[in-house]
N, C-alpha and C positions, 0 to 999 in steps of 0.2 A: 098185382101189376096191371096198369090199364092199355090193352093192346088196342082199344078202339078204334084208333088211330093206322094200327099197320095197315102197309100195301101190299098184298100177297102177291106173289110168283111163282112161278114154276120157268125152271132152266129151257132153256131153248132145244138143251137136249133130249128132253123127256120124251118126247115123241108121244105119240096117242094109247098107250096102248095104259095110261091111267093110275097106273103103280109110278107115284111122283111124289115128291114132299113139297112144299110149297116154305118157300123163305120170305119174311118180311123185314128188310135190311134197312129201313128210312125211321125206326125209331134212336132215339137216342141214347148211347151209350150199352145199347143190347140188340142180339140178333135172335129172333124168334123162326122154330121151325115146326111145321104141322104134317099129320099128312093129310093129300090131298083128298083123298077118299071118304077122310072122316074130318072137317073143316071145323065142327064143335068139339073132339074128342080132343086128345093133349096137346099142351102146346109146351115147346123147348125151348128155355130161352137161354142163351149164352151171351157171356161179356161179347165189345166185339176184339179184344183181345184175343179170347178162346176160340173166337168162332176165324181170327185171323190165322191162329195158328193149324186148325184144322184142316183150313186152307192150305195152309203154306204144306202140310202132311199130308194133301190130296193131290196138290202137283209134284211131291218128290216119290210121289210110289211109293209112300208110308203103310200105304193100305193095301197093296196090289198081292195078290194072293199069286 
C-alpha cells in the first residue's frame, strides 16, 4: 500500500510528553496509524468504516476500564 501521500498527526491531546500515535486520515478509503516514536516502524491501516466504529467505541466508554 502507497502511504506516501499521508499527512501525519498527532491529537491535540497528546500533550508533550511524546508517548502519541500519529493518524493519517486524508488518504482514501483507509485510515493509517503509527507510533510516534518510531515513524519508519509499523504502520495500521484500517477501513475508514473500522477506524469509524472504533471511534464511535471511544466515545461510548467501550474502552474505559
Amino acid at each position: 500500500m502507497d502511504l506516501s501521500r499521508a499527512q501525519w498527526r498527532t491529537s491535540t491531546r497528546s500533550g508533550s510528553s511524546g508517548n502519541c500515535v500519529e493518524v493519517a486520515d486524508n488518504l482514501l478509503d483507509v485510515v493509517a496509524v503509527r507510533d510516534s516514536k518510531d515513524p519508519e516502524g509499523q504502520i495500521l491501516v484500517f477501513t475508514t468504516a473500522q477506524w469509524r466504529a472504533f471511534l464511535g467505541g471511544v466515545a461510548a466508554g467501550e474502552f474505559d476500564r
